[in-house]
Each structure stands twice: as C-alpha cells, then as structure tokens.
N, C-alpha and C positions, 0 to 999 in steps of 0.2 A: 440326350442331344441338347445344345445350346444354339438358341437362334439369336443372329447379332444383324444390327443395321449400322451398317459405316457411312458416314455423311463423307466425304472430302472434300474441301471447299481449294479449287483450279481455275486456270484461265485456259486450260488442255481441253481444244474443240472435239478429239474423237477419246478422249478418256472419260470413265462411267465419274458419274457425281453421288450416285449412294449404290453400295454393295451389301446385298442381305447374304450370311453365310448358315449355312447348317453345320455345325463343328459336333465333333466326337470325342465329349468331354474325357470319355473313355481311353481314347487312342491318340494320348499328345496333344489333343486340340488340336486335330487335323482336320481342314474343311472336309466334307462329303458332295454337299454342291453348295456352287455362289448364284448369283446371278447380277451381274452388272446393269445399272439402272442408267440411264442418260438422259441430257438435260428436255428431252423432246420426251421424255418417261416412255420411250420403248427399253427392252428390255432382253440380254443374249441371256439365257441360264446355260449354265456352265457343269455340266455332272463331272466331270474329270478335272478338277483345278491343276493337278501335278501333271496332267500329259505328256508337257512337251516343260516342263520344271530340272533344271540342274541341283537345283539344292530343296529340298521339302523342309520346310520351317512350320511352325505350329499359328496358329493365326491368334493374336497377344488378345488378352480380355479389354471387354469395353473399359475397364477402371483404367489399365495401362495404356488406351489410345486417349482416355481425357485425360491424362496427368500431362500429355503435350510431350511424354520422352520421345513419341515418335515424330511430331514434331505439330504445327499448329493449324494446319491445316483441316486436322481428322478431329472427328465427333463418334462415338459410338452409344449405341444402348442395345436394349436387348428387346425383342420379338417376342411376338406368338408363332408356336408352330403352322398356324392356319394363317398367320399373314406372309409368311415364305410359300408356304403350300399356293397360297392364292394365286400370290405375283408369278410364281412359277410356270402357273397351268393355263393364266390369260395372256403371258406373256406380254403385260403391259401395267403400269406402276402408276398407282393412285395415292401414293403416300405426297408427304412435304418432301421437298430437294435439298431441303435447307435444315437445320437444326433450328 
C-alpha cells in the first residue's frame, strides 16, 4: 500500500483542502479509502471512493501531481501508514493545510 497526502490549494467553501489516500499499488493505483480534510480540519473518510463514480481512474503519483501537469493548484507527498490510520479513526486532522 501507498499512503499519499494531496494539498489543494481553492477558494471552494464546501470542498476538502488536503485528501490523504490509501492506494493499491497492486491494483492500478486504485484508492481503497481517502479521507477528505477541510479547512476547519474535520474530516469525512470515505471507504468506497468509486460508489457512485462513472469512470474509475487510478489516483496519479505524488511526483506527477508536483510536475503541475495536473495543474497548480495540487501539492502531493507521501504518509505513514499510522498517519492515515490516525486521521481516519479520530476523525479529525492535525496535520498542516497548507504545503
């Protein structure tokens, strides 16, 4: 498993400002769960990303969100498994918002 933290830097009042993923390096780099973070650092975790998804796309490596192809907004790096597991289980986010 690959744990990633996405910064995205918005002026969007009900959209998250950092998304931690658990990806399955194994299976396409497919999330398994996310958890969306917001600027008040509560936090929805998400176990089913594709639910309610039309197209299932693979979630791109931190190297390819800081090259900017997806555009300039996004910041990525990579986690520890026990800082997903964390934010997951208190459902509430103590990390930086910001890169």
């Amino acid at each position: 498993m690959e744990y990633l933290k996405l910064f995205w830097k918005h002026n969007l009042e009900n959209e998250p400002v950092v998304i931690l993923y658990e990806i399955d390096e194994n299976n396409e780099r497919l999330a398994i769960k996310s958890i969306d973070v917001f600027a008040d650092r509560h936090t929805v975790n998400i176990d089913d990303l594709y639910a309610n998804a039309i197209e299932i796309i693979p979630v791109p490596t931190a190297e390819t969100f800081n090259s900017h192809e997806l555009g300039n907004e996004f910041y990525a790096c990579l986690i520890s498994k026990e800082e997903f597991e964390q934010t997951w289980n208190v459902h509430h986010y103590y990390g930086k918002l910001d890169e």
